[in-house]
C-alpha positions, 0 to 999 in steps of 0.5 A, spaced: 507 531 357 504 536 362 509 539 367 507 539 375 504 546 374 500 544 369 497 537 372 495 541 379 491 546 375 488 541 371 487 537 378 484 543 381 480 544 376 477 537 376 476 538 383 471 543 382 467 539 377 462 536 381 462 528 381 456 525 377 451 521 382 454 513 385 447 510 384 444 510 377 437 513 380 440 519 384 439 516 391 445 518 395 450 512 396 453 509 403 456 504 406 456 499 412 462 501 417 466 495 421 464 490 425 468 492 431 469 500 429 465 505 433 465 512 429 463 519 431 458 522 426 460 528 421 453 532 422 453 530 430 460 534 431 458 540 426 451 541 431 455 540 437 454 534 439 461 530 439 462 525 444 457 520 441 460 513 438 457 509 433 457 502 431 455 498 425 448 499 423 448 506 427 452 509 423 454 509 415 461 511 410 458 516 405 460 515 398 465 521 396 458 523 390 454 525 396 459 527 401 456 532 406 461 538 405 461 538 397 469 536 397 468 529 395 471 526 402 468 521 406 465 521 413 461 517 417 453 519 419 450 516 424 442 513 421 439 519 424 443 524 419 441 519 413 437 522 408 430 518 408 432 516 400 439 513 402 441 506 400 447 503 404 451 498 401 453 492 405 460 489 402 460 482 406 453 480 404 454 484 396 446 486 398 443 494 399 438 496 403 433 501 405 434 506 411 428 503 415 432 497 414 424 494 411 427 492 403 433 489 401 436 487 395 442 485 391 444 490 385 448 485 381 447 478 382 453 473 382 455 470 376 454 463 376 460 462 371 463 465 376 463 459 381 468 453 381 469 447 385 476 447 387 480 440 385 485 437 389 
């Protein structure tokens, strides 16, 4: 059994291990904000740009593998600031896309033992 001193070194070492990479083929991972949600973007504010508000399709959550300080948090990115080999995964349609927005695909597709029909 570790004491409290012992889990916050183990956690601060942890933390300096860098995350492996969220997608199997090393492209950065992002996904799609809410409906209704109006962001600012993390690269726009650190260039000084602050003020601008962004909605969904404009901007994008980062996954914490590529988050744009290297401290494993989340942030918002307008597109503009997408890398070129970003995927954003949208989780109310289970389907990823491309940044231009020109190829979509579903990664794991449903599981038809999966689907029931519901009697009563």
């Amino acid at each position: 059994m570790m004491n409290r001193h012992e889990r916050r070194k183990l956690r601060a070492q942890l933390m300096k291990m860098p995350l492996p990479p969220a997608r199997q083929d090393g492209r950065p991972l992002f996904y799609d904000i809410g409906g209704t949600d109006r962001v600012m973007c993390h690269d726009c504010i650190k260039a000084g740009v602050g003020g601008m508000e962004y909605r969904r399709g404009e901007a994008f959550m980062n996954d914490p593998a590529n988050s744009p300080t290297g401290e494993r948090d989340i942030h918002t990115i307008c597109k503009h600031h997408l890398p070129d080999n970003a995927v954003i995964y949208d989780a109310t349609t289970n389907m990823c896309r491309n940044k231009a927005g020109d190829n979509s695909w579903m990664e794991d597709a449903p599981d038809p033992d999966a689907s029931f029909t519901k009697k009563g």
